[in-house]
C-alpha positions in Angstrom: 167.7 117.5 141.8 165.0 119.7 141.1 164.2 122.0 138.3 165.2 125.1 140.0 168.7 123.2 141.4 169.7 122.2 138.1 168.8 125.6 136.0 170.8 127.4 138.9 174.1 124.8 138.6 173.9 125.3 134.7 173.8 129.8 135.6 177.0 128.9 137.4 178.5 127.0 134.7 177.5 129.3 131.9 181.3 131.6 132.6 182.7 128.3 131.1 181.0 128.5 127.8 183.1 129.6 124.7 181.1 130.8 121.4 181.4 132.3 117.9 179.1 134.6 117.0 179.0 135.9 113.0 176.7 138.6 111.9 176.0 142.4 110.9 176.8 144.1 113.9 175.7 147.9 114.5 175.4 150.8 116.9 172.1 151.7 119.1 171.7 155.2 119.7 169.0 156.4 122.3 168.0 159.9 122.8 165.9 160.0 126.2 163.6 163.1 126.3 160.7 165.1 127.8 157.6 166.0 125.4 155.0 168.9 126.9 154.3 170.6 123.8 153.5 170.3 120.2 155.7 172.5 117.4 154.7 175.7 115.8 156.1 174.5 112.6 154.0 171.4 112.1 151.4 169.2 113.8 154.7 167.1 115.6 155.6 166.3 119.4 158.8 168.9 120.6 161.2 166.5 122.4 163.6 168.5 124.8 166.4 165.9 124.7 167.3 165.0 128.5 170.3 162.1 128.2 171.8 160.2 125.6 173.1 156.7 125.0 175.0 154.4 122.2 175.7 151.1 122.4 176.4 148.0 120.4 173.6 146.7 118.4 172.5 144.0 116.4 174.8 141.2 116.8 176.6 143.3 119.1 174.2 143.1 121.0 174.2 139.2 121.3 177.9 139.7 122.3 177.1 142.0 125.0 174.7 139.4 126.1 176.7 137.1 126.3 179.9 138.6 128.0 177.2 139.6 130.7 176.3 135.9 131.3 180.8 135.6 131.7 180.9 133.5 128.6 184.1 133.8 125.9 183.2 134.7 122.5 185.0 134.7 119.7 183.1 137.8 117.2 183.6 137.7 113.1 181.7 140.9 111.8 182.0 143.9 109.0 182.0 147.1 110.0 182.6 151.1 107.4 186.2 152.8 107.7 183.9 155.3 109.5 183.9 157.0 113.4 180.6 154.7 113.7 183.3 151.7 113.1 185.9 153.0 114.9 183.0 153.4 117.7 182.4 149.6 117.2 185.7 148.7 117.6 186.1 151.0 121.0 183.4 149.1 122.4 185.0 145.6 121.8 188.1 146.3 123.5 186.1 147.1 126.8 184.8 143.5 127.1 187.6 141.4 127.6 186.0 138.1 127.1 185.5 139.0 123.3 188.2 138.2 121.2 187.0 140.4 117.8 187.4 140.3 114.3 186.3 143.3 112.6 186.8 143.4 109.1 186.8 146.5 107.5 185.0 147.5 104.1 185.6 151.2 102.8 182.8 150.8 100.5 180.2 150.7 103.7 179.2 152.3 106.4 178.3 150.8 109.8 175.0 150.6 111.0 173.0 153.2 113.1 170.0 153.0 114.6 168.8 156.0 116.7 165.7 156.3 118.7 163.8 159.0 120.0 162.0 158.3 122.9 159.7 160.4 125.5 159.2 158.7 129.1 158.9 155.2 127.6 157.3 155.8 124.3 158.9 155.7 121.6 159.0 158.9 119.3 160.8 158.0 115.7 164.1 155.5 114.7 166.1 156.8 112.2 168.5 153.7 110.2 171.4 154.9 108.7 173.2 151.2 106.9 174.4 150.0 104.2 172.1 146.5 103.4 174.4 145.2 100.4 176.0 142.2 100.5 179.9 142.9 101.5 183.2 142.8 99.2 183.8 139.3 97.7 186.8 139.4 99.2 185.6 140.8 102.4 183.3 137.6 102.4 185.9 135.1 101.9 187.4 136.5 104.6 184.5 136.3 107.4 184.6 132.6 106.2 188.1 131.8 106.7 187.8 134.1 110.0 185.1 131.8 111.5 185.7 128.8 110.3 189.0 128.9 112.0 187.3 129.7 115.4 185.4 127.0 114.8 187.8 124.4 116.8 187.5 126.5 120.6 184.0 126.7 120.5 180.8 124.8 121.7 178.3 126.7 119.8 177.8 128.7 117.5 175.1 132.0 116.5 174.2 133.5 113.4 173.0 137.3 113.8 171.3 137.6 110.8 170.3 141.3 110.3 170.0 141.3 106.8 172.7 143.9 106.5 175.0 142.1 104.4 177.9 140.2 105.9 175.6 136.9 105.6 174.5 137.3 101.9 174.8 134.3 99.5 175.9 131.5 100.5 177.5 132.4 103.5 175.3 130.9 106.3 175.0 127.6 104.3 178.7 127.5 104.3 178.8 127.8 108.4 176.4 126.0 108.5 177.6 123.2 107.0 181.1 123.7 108.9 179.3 124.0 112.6 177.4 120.3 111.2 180.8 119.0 110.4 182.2 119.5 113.5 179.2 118.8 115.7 178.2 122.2 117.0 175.4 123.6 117.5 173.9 126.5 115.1 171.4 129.1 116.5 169.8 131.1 114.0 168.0 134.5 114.3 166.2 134.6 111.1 165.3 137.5 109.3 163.0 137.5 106.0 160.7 135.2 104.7 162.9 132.2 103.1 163.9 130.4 105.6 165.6 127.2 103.3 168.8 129.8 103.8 169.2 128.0 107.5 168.7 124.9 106.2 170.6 122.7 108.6 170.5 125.0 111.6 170.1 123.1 115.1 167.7 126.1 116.5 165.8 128.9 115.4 164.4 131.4 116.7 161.3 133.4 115.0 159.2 135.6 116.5 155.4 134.9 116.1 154.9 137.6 113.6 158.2 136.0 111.8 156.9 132.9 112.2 153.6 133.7 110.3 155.1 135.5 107.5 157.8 132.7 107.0 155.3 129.8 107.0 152.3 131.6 105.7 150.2 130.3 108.3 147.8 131.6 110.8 150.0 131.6 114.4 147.5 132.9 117.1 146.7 129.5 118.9 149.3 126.6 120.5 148.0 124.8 117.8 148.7 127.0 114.8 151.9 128.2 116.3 152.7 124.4 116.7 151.8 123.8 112.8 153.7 126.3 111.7 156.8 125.4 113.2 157.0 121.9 112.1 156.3 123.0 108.7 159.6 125.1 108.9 161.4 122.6 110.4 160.2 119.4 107.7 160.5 122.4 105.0 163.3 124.3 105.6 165.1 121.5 107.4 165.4 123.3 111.0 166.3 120.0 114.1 164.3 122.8 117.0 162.3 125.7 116.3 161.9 128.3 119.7 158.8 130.6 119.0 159.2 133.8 121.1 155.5 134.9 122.1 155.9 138.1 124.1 153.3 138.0 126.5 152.5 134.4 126.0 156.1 133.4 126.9 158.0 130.9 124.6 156.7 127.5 122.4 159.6 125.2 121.9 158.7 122.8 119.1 161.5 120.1 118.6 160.9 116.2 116.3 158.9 114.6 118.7 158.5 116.9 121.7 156.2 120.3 122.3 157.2 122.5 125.6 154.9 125.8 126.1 156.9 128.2 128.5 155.1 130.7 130.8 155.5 134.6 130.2 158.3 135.6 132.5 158.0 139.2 132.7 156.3 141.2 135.6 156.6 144.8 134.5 157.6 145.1 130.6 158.9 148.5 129.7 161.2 147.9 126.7 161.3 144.9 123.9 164.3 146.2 122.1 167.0 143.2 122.3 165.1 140.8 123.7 165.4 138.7 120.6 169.3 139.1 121.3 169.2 138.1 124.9 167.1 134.8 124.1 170.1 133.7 121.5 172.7 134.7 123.4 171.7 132.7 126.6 170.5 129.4 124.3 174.1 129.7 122.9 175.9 130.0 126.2 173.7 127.5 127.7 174.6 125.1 124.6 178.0 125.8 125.0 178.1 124.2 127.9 176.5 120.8 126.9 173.0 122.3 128.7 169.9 120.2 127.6 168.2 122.4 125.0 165.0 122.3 127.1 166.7 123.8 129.8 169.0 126.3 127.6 165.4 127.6 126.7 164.0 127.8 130.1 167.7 130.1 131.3 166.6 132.3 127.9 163.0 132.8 128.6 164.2 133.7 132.2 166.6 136.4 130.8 163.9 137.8 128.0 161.8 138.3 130.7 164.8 140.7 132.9 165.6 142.5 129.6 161.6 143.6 128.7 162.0 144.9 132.2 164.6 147.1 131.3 165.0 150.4 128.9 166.9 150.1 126.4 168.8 147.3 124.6 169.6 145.8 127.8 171.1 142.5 129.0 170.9 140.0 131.8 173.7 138.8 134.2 173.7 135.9 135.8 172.3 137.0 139.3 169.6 138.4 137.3 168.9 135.0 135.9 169.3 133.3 138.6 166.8 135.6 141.1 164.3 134.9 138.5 164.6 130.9 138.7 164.6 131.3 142.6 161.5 133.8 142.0 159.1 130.6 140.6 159.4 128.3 143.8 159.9 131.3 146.4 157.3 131.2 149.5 156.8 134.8 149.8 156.5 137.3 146.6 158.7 139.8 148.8 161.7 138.2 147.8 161.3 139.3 144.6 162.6 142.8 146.2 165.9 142.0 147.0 168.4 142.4 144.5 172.0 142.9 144.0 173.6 146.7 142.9 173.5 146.0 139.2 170.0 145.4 138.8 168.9 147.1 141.2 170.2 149.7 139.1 168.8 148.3 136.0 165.2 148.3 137.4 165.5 151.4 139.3 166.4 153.2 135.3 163.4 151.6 134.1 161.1 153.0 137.4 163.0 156.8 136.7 162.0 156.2 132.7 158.2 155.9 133.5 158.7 158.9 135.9 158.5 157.9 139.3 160.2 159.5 141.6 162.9 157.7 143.3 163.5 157.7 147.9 165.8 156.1 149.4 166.8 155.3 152.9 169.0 153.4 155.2 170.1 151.4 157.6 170.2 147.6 159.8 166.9 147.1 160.3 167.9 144.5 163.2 164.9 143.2 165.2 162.1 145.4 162.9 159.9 147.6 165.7 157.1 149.9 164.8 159.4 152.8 164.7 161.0 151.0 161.7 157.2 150.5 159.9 156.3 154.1 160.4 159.6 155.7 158.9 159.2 153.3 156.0 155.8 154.4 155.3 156.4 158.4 156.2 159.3 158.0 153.3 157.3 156.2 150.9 154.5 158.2 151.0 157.0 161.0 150.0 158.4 159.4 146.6 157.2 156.9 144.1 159.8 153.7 145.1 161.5 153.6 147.9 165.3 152.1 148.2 165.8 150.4 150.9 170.1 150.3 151.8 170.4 147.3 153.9 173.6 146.8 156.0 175.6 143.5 155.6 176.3 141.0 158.6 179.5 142.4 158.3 178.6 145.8 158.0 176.3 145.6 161.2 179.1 143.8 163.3 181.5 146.7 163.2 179.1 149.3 163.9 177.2 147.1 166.8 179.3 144.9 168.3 180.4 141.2 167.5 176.7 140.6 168.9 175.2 141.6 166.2 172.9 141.7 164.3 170.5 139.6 166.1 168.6 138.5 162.5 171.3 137.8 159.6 171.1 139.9 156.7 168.5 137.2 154.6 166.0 137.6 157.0 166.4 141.1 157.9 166.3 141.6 153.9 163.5 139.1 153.8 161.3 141.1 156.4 161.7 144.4 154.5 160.7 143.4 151.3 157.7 141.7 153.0 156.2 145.2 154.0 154.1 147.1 151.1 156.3 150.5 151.7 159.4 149.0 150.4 160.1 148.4 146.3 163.6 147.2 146.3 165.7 146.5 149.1 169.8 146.4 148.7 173.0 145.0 150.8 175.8 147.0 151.1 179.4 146.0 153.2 180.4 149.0 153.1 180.3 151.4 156.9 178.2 153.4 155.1 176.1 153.8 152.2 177.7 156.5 150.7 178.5 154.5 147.2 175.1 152.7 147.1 173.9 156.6 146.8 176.2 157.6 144.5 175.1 154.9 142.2 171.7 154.9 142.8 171.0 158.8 142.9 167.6 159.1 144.7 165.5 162.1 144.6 165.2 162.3 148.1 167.2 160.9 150.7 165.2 159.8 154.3 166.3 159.3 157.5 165.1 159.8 160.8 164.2 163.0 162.7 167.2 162.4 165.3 170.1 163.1 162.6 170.7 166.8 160.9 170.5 167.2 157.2 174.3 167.7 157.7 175.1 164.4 159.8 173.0 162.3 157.0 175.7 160.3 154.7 175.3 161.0 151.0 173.0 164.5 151.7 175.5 166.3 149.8 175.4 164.0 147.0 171.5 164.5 146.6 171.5 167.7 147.3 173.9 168.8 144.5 171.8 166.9 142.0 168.9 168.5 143.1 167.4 166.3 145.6 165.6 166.6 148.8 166.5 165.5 152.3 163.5 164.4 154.3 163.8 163.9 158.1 161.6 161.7 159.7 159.7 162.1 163.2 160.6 159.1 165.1 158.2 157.1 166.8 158.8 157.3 170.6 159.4 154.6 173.0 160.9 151.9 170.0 164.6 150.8 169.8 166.0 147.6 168.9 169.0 148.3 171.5 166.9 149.1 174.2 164.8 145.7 172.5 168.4 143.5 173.4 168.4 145.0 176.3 165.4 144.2 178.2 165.6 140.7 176.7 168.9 140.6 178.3 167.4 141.4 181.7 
């Protein structure tokens, strides 16, 4: 089996993971604006606010994660008697795989982070937290809490945010519980003394973590390899993961030292990643996963999330197009994605501010007609949609003869040509949802239909779109193709 095989059997599998995740959760607040001018009142950039989101943060944000990949979780956190905690709790109960315990301290409040952000720079954060350590009796609690989770689990993570639900003792105590009962302990440190994970199966620094931990210079493989087996002889850590950004991911266990490539093609947003890495090692673990290949499925899915806006997250079709990406024969693969990211990448285009077409159709037998009305729309916009129809889809509106290509290769030939940036199956007769979802600037189609005969026009016109109708090459048709090979 090769690489690529077995990383794509262990994607499948990851639904059948089960973890417990323990740490300072909080909420992620992100206020998306415009900047054109610069305040009267002081020498500061005037954000005109466009859209807002919150969502869960910290090591909420690793049980997002790791619901998207389809794994169970069992979540032991601390939240304020506060709307922010309340807020917590309402987003919890909309994953069902998490099964939560959220303690509750009145002396608190819960975490908030906000961000400013104009196009894809970001502005200001403002923290509003409580960093100490939680009631005694609160702590006891988030002990008792995990360690009885411990028994339906196959790994375990420790979200250390440094906002007080893992003070003291209380990740040497897990810890020692996870050792005791032969699972797996993924850390995501925070600080400089790392002897508080003493005992931890992985960790997970940053370089610039990793530096200030081990006091060490960490610019080369070499120095980055030093550093890490000091933490790990010092601080008594089994594997050390070094997350590099652009220089991808050093995984330094006792005996063995694996460098892995920078995954990212386009990176728009950092925030999270960290989160993503631990969540998919822990999922991957869960599952009895080789830890070289549990680090290979998390340096895929940083590499989705930096591609993304916001703290975002990676699903396992996202994961698995980018294993199938490394030994694909043509880069125009790449293209073809599934609704949900599709979605994902099409928010991160529309954050840089490219304007977004979109057009339509079966695409059966490709003909210069087809080229040109590709190229007339994209020159029009800044990425260009391409809604594909299914096999299925095709069949009921041509005939049980059709399509004469299947939808892979009529995908595959789209995504081949330089006018196209994403291309997207739908089932459906029409593609009326995929434009809902996807709400392009401006919708193309061909000169031969009205704006009112066009399927989702009304849609993109009430948003404030634009319809653009195409002159049609003459003399091209893929029925009249059929036909004269028929003859």
């Amino acid at each position: 089996m090769t690489m690529s095989a077995s990383l794509a059997t262990l994607i499948n599998q990851l639904k059948d993971g089960r973890v417990l995740c323990v740490g300072d959760v909080m909420l992620d607040r992100f206020t998306y604006g415009e900047v054109t001018r610069i305040s009267a009142e002081a020498p500061i950039p005037v954000c005109r606010v466009a859209n807002e989101t919150i969502m869960l943060g910290g090591a909420g944000n690793v049980v997002r994660n790791l619901a998207a990949l389809g794994a169970a979780i069992e979540f032991v956190t601390v939240v304020g008697a506060d709307e922010a905690g309340d807020q917590v709790n309402d987003f919890l109960q909309t994953l069902s795989a998490v099964k939560s315990c959220l303690l509750i301290d009145a002396s608190r409040q819960t975490t908030i982070k906000d961000r400013f952000i104009a196009g894809v720079q970001q502005l200001l954060r403002v923290d509003r937290e409580s960093t100490a350590p939680v009631d005694g009796d609160i702590a006891a609690q988030v002990r008792s809490r995990a360690e009885a989770a411990l028994a339906g689990v196959g790994a375990v993570v420790v979200s250390d945010y440094g906002k007080g639900v893992l003070a003291g003792d209380a990740i040497k105590y897990l810890t020692g519980k996870a050792r005791e009962a032969g699972l797996p302990l993924i850390v995501d440190p925070k600080g400089h003394d790392y002897t508080r994970y003493a005992g931890a199966f992985l960790m997970t620094p940053n370089r610039l973590e990793l530096g200030e931990a081990s006091r060490m210079p960490v610019e080369t493989d070499d120095e980055i390899i030093a550093a890490a087996r000091h933490i790990a002889a010092s601080c008594d850590i089994e594997n050390v993961l070094v997350t590099r950004s652009s220089d991808g991911m050093t995984l330094v266990t006792r005996d063995q030292v694996h460098h892995l490539p920078p995954e990212a093609r386009e990176v728009f947003d950092v925030s999270g990643a960290g989160d993503t890495v631990v969540a998919t090692l822990a999922a991957a673990l869960a599952i009895g996963a080789p830890l070289l290949d549990a680090a290979r499925l998390a340096n895929a899915a940083a590499g989705i999330v930096v591609g993304k806006v916001g703290t975002a997250v990676a699903y396992p079709e996202d994961i698995a197009e980018a294993i199938r990406r490394q030994t694909l024969l043509t880069p125009g693969e790449a293209k073809i994605l599934p609704l949900v990211p599709a979605l994902d990448r099409i928010a991160a285009w529309r954050q840089r501010g490219d304007r977004i077409g979109f057009t339509n159709g079966c695409f059966d037998l490709i003909h210069p007609g087809h080229v040109a009305l590709l190229a007339k729309s994209r020159a029009a916009c800044d990425r260009l949609i391409v809604g594909l129809n299914a096999d299925s889809s095709v069949r009921r509106l041509k005939g049980e003869t059709r399509p004469v290509q299947n939808e892979a290769s009529r995908a595959a030939v789209l995504a081949s040509l330089e006018s196209v940036d994403l291309v997207v199956l739908f089932a459906e007769d029409t593609p009326v949802v995929l434009i809902g979802a996807i709400k392009p600037d401006l919708l193309a189609k061909g000169a031969d239909y009205t704006i009112d005969q066009v399927v989702g026009a009304d849609l993109v016109l009430a948003q404030g779109g634009k319809i653009l109708l195409v002159d049609l090459e003459a003399g091209h048709s893929t029925t009249a193709t059929i036909a004269r090979l028929t003859k």
